[in-house]
MMTF fields as JSON, N, C-alpha, C and O atoms, coordinates in Angstrom:
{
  "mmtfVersion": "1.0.0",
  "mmtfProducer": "UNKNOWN",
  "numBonds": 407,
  "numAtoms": 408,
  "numGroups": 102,
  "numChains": 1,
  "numModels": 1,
  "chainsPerModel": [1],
  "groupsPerChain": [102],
  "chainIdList": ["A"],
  "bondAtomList": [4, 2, 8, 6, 12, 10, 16, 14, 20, 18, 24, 22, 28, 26, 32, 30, 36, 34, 40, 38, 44, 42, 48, 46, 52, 50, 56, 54, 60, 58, 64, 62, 68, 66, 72, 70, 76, 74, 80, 78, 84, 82, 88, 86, 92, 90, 96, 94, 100, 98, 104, 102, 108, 106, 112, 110, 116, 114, 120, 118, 124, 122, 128, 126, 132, 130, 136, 134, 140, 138, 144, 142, 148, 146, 152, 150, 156, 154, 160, 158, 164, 162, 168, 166, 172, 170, 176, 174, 180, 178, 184, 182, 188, 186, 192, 190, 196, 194, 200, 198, 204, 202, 208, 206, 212, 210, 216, 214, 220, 218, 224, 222, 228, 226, 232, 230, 236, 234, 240, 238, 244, 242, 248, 246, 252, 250, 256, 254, 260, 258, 264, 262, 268, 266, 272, 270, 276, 274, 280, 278, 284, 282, 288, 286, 292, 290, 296, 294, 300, 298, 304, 302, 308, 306, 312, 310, 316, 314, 320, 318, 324, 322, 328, 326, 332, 330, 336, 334, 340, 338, 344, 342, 348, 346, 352, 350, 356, 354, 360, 358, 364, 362, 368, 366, 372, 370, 376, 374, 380, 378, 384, 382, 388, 386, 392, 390, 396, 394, 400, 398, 404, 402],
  "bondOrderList": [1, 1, 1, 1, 1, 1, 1, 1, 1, 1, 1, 1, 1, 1, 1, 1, 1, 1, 1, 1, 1, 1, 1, 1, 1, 1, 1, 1, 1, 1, 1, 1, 1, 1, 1, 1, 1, 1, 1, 1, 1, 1, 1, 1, 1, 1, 1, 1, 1, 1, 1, 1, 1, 1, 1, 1, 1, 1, 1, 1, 1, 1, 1, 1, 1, 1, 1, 1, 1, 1, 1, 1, 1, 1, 1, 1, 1, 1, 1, 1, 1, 1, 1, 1, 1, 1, 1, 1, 1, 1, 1, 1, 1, 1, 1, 1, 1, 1, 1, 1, 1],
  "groupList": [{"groupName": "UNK", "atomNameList": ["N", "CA", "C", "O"], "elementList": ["N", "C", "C", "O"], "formalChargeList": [0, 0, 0, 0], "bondAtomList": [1, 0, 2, 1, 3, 2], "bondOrderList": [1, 1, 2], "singleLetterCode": "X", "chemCompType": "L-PEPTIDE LINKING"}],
  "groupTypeList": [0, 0, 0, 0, 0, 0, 0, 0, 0, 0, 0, 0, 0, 0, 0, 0, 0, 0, 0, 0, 0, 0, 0, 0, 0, 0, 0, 0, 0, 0, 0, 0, 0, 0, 0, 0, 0, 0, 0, 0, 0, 0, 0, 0, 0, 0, 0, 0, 0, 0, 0, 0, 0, 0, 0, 0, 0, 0, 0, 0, 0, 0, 0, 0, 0, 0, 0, 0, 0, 0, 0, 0, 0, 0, 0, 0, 0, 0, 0, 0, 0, 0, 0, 0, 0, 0, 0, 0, 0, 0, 0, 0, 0, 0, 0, 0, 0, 0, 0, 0, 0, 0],
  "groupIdList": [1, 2, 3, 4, 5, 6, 7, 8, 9, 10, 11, 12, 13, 14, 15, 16, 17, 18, 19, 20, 21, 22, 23, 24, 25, 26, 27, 28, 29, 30, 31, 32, 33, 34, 35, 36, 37, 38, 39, 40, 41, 42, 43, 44, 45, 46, 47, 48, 49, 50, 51, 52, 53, 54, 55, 56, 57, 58, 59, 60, 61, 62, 63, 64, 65, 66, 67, 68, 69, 70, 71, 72, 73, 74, 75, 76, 77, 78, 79, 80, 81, 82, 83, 84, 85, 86, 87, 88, 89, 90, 91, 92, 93, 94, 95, 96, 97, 98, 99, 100, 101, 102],
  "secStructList": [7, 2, 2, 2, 2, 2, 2, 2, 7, 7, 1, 1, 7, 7, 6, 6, 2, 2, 2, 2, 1, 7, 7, 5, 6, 6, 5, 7, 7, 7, 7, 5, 7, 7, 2, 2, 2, 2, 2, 2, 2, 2, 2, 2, 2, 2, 2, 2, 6, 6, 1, 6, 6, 7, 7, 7, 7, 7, 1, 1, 7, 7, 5, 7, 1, 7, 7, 1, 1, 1, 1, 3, 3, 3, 3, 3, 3, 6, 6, 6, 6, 3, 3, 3, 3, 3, 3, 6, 6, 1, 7, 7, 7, 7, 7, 5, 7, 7, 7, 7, 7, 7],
  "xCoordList": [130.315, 131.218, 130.888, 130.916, 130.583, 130.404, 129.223, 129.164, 128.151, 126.546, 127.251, 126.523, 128.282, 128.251, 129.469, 129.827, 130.379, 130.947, 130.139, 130.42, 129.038, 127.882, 127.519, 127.83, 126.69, 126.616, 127.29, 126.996, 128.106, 129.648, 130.204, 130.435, 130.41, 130.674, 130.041, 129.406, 130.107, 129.367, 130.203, 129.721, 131.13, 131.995, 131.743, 131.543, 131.798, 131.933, 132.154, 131.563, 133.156, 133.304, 133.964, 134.877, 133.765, 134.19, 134.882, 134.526, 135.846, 135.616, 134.507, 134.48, 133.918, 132.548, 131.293, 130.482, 131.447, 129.883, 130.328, 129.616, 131.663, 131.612, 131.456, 131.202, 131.737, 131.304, 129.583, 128.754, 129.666, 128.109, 126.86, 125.854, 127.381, 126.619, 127.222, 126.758, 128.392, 128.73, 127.189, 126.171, 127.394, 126.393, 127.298, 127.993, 126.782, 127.656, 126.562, 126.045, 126.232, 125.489, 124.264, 123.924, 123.328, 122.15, 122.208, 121.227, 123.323, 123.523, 123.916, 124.501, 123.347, 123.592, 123.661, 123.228, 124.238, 124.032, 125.871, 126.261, 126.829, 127.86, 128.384, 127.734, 130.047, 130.046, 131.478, 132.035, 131.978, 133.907, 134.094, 133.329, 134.916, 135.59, 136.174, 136.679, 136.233, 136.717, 138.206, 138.622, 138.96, 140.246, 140.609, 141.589, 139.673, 139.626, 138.921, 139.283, 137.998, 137.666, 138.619, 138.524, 139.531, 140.795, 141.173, 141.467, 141.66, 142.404, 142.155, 143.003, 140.974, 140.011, 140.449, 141.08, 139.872, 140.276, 141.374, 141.604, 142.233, 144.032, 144.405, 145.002, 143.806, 143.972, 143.669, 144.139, 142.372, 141.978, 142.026, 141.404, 142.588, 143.127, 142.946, 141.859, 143.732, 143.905, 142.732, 143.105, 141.48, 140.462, 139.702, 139.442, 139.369, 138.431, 139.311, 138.41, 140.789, 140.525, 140.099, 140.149, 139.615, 138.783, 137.575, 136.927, 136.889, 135.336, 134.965, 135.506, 133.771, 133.554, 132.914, 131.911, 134.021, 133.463, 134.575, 134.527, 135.654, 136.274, 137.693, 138.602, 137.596, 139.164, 140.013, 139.693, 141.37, 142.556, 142.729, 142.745, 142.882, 143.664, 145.085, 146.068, 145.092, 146.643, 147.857, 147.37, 148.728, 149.759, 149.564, 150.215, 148.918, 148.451, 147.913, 147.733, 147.678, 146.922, 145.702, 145.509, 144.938, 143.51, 142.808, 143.267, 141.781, 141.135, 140.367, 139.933, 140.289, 139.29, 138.301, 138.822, 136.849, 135.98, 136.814, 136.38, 137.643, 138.491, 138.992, 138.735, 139.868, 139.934, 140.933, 140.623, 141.994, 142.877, 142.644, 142.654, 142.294, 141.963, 141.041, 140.275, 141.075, 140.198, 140.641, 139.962, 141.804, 142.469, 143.371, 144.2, 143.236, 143.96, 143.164, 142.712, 142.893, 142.147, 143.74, 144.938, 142.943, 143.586, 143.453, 142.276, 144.394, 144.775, 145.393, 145.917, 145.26, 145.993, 146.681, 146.177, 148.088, 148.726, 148.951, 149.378, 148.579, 147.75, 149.438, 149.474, 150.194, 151.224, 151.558, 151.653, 151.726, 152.391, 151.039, 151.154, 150.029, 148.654, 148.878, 148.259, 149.726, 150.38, 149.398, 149.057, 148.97, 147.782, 148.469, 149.517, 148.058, 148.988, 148.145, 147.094, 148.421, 147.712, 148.146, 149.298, 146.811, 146.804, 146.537, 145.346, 147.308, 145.864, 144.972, 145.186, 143.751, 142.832, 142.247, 141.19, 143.092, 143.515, 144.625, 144.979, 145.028, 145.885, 145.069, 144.047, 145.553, 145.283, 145.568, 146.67, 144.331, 144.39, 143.32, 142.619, 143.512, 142.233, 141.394, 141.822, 139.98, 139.18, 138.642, 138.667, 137.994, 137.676, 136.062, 135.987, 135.009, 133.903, 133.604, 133.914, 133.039, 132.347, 130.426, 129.736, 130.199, 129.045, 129.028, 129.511, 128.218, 128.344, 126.878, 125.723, 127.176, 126.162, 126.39, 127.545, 125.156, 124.957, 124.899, 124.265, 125.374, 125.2, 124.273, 124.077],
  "yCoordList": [89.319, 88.528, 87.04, 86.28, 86.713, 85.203, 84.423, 83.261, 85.66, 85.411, 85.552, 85.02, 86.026, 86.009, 85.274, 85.313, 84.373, 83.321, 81.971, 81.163, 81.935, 80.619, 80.501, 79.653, 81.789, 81.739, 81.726, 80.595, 81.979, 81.804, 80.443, 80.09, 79.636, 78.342, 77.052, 76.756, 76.388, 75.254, 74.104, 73.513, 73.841, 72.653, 73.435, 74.644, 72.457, 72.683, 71.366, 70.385, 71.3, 72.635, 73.301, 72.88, 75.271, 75.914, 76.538, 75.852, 77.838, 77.854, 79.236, 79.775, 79.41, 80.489, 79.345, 79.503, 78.117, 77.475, 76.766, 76.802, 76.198, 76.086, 76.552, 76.012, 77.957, 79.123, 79.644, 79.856, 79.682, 79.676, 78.865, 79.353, 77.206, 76.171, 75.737, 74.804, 76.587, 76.607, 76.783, 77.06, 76.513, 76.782, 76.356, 75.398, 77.795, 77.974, 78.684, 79.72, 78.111, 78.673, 79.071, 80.13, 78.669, 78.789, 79.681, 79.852, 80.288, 81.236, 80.116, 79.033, 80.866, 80.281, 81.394, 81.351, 82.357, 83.625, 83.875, 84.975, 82.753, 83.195, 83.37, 83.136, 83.955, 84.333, 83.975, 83.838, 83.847, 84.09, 85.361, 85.889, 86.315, 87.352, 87.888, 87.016, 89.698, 89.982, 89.968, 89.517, 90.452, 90.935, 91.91, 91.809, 93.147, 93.914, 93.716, 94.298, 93.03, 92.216, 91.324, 91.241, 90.726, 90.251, 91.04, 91.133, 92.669, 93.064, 94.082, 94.527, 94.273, 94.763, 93.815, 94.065, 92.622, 91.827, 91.375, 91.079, 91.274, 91.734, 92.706, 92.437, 94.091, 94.932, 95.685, 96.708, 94.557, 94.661, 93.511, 93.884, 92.125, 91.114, 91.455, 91.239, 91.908, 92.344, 93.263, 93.779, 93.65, 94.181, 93.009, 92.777, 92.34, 91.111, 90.09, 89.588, 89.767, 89.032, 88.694, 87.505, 89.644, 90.015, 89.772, 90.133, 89.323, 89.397, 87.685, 86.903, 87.482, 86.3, 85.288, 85.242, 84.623, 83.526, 83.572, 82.814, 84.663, 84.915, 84.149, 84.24, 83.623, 82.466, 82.923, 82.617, 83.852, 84.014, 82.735, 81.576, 83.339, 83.021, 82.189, 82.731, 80.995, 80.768, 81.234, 81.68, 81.29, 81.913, 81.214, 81.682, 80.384, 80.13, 81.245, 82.385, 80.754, 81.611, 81.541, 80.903, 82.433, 82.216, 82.655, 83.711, 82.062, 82.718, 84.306, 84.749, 84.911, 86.029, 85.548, 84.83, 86.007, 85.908, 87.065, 86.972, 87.939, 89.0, 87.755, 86.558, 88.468, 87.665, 88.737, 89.923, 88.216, 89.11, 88.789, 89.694, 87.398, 86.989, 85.661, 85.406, 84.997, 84.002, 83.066, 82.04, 83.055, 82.015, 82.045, 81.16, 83.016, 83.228, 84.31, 85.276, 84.303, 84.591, 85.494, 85.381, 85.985, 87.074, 86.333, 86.048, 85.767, 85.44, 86.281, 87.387, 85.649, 86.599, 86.0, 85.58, 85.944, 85.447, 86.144, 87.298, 85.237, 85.585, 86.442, 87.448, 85.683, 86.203, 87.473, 88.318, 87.468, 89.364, 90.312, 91.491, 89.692, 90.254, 90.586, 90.981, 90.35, 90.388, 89.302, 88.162, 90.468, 90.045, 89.489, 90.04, 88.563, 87.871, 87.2, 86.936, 86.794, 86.612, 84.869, 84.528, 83.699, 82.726, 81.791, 81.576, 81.037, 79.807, 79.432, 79.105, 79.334, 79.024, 77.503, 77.32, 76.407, 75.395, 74.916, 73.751, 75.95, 75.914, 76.0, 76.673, 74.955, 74.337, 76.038, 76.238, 77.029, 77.742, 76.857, 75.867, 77.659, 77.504, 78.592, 79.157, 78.867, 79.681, 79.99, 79.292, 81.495, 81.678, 82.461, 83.347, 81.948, 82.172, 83.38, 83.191, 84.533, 85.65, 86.18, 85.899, 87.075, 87.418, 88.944, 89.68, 89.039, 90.826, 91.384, 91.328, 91.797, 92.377, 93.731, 94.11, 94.663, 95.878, 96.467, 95.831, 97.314, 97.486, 98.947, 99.164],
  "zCoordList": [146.562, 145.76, 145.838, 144.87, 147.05, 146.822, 146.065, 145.661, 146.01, 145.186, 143.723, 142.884, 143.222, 142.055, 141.669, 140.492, 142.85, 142.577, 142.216, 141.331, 143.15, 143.436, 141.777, 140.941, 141.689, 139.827, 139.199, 138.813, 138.597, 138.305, 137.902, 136.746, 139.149, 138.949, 138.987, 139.999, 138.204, 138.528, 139.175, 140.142, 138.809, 139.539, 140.962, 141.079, 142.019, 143.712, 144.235, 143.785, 145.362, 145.826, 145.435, 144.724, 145.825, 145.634, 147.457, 148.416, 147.751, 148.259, 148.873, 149.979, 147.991, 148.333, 148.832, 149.744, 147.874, 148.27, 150.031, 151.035, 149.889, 151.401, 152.763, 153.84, 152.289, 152.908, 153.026, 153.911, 151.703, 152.067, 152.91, 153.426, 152.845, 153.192, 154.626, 155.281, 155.058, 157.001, 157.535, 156.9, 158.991, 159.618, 161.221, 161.561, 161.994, 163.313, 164.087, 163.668, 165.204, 166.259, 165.64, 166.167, 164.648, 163.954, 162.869, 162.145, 162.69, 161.599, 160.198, 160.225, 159.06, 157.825, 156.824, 155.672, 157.392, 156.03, 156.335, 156.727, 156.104, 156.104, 154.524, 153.505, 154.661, 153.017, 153.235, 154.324, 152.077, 151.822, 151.85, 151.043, 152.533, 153.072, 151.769, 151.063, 151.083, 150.557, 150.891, 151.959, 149.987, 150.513, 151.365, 152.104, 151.31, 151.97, 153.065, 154.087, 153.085, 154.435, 155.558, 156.783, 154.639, 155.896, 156.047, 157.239, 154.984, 155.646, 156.925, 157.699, 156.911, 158.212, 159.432, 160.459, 158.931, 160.294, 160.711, 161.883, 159.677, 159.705, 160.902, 161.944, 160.392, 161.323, 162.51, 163.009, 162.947, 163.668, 164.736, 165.73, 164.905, 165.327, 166.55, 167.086, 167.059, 168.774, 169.303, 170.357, 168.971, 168.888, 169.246, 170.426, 168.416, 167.546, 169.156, 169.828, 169.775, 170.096, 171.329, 171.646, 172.232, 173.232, 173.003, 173.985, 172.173, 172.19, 171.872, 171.09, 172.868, 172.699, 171.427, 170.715, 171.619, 170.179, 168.952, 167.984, 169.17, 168.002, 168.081, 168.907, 167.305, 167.161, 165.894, 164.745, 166.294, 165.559, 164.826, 165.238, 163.391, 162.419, 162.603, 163.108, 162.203, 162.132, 161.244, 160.204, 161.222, 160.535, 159.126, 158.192, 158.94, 157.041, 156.37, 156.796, 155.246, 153.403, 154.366, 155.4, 153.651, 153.683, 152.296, 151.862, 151.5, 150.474, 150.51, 151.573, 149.5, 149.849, 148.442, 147.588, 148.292, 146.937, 146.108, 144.96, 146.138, 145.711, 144.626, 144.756, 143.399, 142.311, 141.239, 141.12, 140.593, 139.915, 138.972, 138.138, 138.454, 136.983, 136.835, 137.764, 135.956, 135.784, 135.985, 135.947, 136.244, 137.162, 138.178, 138.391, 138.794, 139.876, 140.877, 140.262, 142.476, 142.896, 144.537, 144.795, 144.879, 146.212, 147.171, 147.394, 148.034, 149.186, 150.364, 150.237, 151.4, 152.565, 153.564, 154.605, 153.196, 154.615, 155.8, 155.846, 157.052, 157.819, 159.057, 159.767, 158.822, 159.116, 159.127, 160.017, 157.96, 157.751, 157.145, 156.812, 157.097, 155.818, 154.483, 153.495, 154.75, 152.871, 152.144, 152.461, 150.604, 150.081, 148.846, 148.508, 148.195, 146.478, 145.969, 146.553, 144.803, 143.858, 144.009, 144.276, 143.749, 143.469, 143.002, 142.778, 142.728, 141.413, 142.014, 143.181, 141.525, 141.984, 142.259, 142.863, 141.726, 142.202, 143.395, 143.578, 144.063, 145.235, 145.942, 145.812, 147.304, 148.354, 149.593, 150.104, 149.833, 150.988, 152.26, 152.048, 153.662, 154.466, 153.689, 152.682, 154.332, 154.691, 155.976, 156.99, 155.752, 156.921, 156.424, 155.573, 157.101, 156.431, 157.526, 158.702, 157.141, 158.071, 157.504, 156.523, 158.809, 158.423, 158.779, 159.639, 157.667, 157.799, 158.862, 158.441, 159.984, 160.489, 161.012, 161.209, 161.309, 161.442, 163.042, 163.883, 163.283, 164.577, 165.091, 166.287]
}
């Protein structure tokens, strides 16, 4: 989702290109998180927060590259994981991840 946000938009920032252009501990292949991707890490929180390096979410929005229309995009409050629909000119955090294989 976020390779075909990057193309997609030209005004930036976005928040996929900020995501994309992070860079943490030498890694640079990060992405904006589907929706169904928070909600993995939604539900997996207390899992995730035992392992080193991983820093919980604050009780804010967060963006997902997930998208309901052309102007309004899927968020996730981090609170309850309750997922909604938002303008895409509203002010969320992000949380940039990387998908690796084990």
């Amino acid at each position: 989702s976020t390779n075909a946000i990057l193309q997609a938009c030209v005004l930036v920032p976005t928040a996929a290109s900020m995501c994309h252009s992070y860079v943490n501990n030498g890694f640079t292949d990060w992405v904006l998180p589907t929706a169904g991707d928070l909600e993995k890490i939604y539900l997996s929180r207390e899992t995730f927060s035992g392992l080193d390096g991983f820093e919980d979410l604050t009780s804010d929005s967060y963006w997902s590259s997930s998208q309901y229309s052309r102007d309004e995009a899927k968020g996730m409050r981090w609170s309850d994981g309750k997922i909604s629909s938002e303008d895409k000119l509203s002010e969320m955090k992000l949380r940039a991840v990387r998908y690796v294989s084990f």
